[in-house]
Backbone as CSV, one residue per row, in Angstrom:
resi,resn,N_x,N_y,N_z,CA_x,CA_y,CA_z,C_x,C_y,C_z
1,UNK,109.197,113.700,124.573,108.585,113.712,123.264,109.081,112.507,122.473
2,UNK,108.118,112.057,121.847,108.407,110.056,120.948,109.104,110.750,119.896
3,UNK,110.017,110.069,119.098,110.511,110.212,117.614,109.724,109.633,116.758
4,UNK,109.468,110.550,115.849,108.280,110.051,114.510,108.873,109.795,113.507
5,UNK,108.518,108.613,113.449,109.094,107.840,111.899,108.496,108.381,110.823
6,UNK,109.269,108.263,109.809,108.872,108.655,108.348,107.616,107.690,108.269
7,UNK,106.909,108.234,107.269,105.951,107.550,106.766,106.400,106.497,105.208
8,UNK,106.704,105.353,104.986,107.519,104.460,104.264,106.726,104.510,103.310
9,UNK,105.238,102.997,104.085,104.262,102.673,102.831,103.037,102.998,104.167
10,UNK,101.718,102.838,103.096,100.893,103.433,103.460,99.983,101.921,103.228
11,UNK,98.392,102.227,103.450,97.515,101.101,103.267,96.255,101.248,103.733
12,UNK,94.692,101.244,103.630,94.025,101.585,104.240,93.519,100.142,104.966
13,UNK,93.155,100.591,106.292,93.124,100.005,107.391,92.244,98.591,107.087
14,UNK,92.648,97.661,107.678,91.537,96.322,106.989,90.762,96.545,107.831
15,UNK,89.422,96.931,108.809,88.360,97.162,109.021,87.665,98.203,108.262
16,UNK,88.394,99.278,107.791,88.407,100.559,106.667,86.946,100.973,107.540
17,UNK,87.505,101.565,108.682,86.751,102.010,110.094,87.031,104.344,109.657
18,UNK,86.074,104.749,110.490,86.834,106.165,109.968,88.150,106.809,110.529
19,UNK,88.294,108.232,110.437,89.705,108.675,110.828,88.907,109.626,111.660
20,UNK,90.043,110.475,112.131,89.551,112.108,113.166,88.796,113.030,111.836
21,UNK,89.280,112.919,110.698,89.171,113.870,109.920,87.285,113.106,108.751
22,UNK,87.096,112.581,108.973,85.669,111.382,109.005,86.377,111.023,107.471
23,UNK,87.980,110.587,107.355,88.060,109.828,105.840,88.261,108.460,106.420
24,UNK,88.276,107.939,105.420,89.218,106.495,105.808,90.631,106.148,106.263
25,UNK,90.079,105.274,107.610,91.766,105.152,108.152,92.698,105.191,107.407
26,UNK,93.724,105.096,107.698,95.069,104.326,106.777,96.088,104.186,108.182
27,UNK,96.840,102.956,107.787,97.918,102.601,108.889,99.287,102.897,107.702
28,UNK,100.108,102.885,108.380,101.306,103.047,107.584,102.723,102.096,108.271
29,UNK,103.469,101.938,107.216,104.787,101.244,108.140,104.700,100.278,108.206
30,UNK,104.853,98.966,109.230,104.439,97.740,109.771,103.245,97.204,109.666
31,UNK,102.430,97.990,110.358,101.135,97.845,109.979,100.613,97.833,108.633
32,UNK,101.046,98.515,107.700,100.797,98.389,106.225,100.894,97.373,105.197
33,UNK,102.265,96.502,106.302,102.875,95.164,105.564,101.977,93.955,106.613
34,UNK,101.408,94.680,107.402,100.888,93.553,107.763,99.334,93.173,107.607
35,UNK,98.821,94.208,106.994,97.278,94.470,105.996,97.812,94.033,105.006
36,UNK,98.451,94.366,104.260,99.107,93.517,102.842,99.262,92.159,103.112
37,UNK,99.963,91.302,104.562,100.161,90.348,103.978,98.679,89.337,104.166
38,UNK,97.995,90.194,105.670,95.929,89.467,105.569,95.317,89.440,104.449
39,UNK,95.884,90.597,103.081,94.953,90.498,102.043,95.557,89.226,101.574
40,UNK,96.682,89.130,101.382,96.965,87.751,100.664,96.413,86.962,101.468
41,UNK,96.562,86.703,102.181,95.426,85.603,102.806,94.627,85.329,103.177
42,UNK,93.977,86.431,102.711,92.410,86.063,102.718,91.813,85.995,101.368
43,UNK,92.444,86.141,100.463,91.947,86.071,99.013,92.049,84.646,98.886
44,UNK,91.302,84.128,98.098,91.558,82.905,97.325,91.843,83.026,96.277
45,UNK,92.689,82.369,95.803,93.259,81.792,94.453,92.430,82.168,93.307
46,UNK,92.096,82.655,92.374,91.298,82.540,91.846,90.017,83.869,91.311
47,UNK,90.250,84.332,93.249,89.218,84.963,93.369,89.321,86.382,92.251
48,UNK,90.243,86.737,92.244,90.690,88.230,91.381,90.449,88.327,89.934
49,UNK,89.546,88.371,89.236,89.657,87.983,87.687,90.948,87.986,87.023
50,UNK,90.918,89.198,87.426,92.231,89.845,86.177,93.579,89.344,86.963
51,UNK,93.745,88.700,87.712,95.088,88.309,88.512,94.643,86.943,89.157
52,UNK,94.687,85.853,88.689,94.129,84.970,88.798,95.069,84.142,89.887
53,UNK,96.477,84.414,89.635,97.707,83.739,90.528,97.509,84.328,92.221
54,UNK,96.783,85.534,92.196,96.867,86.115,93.647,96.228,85.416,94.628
55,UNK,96.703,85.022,95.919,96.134,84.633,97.003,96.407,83.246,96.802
56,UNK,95.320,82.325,98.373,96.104,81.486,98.630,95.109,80.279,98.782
57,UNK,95.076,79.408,98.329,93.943,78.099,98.566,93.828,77.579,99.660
58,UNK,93.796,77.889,100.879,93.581,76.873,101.884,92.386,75.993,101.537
59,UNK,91.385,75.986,100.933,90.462,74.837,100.184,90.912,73.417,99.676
60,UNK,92.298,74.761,99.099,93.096,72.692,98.622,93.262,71.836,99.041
61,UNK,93.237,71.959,100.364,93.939,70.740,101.810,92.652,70.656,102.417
62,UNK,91.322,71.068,101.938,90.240,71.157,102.612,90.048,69.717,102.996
63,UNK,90.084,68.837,102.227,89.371,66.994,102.710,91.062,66.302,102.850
64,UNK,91.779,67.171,103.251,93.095,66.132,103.223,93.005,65.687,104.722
65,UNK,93.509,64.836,104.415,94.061,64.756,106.352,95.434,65.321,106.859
66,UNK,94.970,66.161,108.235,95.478,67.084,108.968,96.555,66.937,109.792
67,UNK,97.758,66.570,108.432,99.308,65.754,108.825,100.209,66.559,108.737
68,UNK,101.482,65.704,108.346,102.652,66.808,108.988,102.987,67.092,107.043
69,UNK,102.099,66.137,106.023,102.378,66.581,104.696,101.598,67.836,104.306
70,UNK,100.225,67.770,104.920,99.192,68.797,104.536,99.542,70.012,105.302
71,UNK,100.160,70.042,106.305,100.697,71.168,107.156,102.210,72.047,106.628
72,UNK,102.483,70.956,105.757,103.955,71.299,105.258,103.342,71.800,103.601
73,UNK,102.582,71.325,102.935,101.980,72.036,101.830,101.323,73.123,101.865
74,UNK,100.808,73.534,103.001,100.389,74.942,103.519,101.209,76.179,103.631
75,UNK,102.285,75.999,104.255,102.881,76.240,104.748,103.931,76.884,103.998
76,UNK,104.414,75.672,102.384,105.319,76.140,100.913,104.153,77.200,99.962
77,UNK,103.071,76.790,100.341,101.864,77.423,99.435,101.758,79.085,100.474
78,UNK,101.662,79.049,101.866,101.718,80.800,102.512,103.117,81.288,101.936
79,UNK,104.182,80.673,102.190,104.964,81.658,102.670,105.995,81.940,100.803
80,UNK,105.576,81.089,99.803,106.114,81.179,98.363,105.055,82.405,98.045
81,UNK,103.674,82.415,98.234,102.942,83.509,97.525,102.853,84.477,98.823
82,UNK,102.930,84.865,99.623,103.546,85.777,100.147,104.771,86.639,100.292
83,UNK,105.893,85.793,99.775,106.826,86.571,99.025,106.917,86.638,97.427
84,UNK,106.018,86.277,96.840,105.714,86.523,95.463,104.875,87.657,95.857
85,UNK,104.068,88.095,96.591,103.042,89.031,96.123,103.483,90.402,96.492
86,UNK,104.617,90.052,98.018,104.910,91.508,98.999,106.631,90.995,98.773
87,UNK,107.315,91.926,97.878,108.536,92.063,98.036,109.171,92.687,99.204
88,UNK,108.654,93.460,99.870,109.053,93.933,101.382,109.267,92.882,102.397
89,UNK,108.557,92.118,101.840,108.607,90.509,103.387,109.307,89.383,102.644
90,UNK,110.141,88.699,103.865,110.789,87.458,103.947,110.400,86.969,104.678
91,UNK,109.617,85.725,104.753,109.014,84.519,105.975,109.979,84.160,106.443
92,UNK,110.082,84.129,107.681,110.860,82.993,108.048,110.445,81.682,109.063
93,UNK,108.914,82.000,109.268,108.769,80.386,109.447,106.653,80.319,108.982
94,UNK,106.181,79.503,109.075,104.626,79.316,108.970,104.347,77.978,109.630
95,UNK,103.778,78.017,110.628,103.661,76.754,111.605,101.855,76.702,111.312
96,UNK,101.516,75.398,111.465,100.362,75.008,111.517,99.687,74.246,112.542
97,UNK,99.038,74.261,113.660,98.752,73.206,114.529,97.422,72.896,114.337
98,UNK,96.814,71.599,115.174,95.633,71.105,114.124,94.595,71.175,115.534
99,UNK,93.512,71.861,116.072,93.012,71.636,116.867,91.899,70.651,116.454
100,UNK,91.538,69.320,116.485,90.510,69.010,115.795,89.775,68.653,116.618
101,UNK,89.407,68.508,117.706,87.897,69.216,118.833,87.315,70.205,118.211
102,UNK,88.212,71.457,117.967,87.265,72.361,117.251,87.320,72.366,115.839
103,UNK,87.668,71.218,114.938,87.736,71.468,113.213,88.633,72.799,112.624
104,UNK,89.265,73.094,113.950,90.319,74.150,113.169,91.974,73.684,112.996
105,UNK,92.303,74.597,112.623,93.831,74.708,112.863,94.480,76.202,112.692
106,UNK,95.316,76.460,113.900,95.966,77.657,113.482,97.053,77.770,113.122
107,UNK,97.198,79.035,112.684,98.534,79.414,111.778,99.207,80.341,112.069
108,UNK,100.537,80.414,112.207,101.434,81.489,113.037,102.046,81.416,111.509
109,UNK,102.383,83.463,111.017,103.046,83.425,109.952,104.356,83.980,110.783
110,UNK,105.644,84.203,110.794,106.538,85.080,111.521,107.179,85.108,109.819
111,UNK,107.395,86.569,110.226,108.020,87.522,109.256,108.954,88.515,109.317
112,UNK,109.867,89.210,108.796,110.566,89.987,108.540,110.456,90.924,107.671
113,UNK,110.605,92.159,107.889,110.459,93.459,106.585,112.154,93.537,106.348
114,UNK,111.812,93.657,105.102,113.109,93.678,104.199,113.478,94.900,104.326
115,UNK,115.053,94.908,105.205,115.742,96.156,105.831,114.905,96.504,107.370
116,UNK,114.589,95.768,107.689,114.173,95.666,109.624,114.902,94.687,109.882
117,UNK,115.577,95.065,111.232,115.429,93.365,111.950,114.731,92.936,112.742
118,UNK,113.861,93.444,112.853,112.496,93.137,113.488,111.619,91.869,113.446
119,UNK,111.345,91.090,114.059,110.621,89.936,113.817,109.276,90.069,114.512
120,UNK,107.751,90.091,112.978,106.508,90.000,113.012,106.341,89.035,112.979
121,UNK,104.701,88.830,113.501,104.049,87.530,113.432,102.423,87.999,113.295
122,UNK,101.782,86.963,112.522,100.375,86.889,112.167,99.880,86.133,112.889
123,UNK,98.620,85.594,113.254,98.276,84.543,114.082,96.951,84.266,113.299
124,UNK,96.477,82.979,112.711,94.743,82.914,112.489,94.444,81.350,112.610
125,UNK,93.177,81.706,112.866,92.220,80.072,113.008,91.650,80.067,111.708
126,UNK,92.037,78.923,110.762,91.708,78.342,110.071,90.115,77.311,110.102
127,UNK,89.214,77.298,109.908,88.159,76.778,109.548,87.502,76.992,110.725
128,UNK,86.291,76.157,111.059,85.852,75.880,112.432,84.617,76.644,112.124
């Protein structure tokens, strides 16, 4: 028989797909901090009326060229408003690589929950 963890924080599921019971998912725990930290990044700057500071511009670096300055401004811009927004997480790294065959670049966030020692990671393709 598995040991069942407490239930910490809660979050409803980012596909917000149904449950057994026909409500809306919810993940909890890890998973919760790690829907929290996709919403921050997928919001734009801006986008929130009433919270105008939330989320994150990848637009800004949109016509820059795809260097080790624009990769490093990404990078102070994920991982400062990601611990501004989720006090539970500490970044500890945000790497950027530039595929430009395909006009993308991806992004590895690796993270830590505050009181885990556990080391998460995000993974996304940027543009393309």
């Amino acid at each position: 028989m598995g040991i069942t963890r407490p239930e910490v924080w809660s979050d409803l599921a980012g596909e917000l797909i149904h449950d057994a019971q026909g409500g809306v998912k919810k993940v909890i725990n890890a998973e919760a901090v790690k829907t929290s930290i996709n919403n921050i990044l997928n919001t734009r700057k801006g986008e929130r009326c009433m919270y105008p500071d939330f989320g994150v511009s990848f637009d800004e670096a949109l016509f820059n060229p795809v260097d080790k300055d624009t990769m490093s401004f990404l990078a102070d811009q994920v991982k400062a408003t990601v611990e501004r927004e989720d006090g539970r997480v500490k970044i500890v790294k945000v790497e950027f690589t530039a595929k430009p065959d395909s006009n993308q670049i991806n992004m590895i966030v690796v993270y830590r929950i505050v009181g885990n020692d556990s080391i998460f990671q995000i993974r996304r393709e940027l543009g393309g």
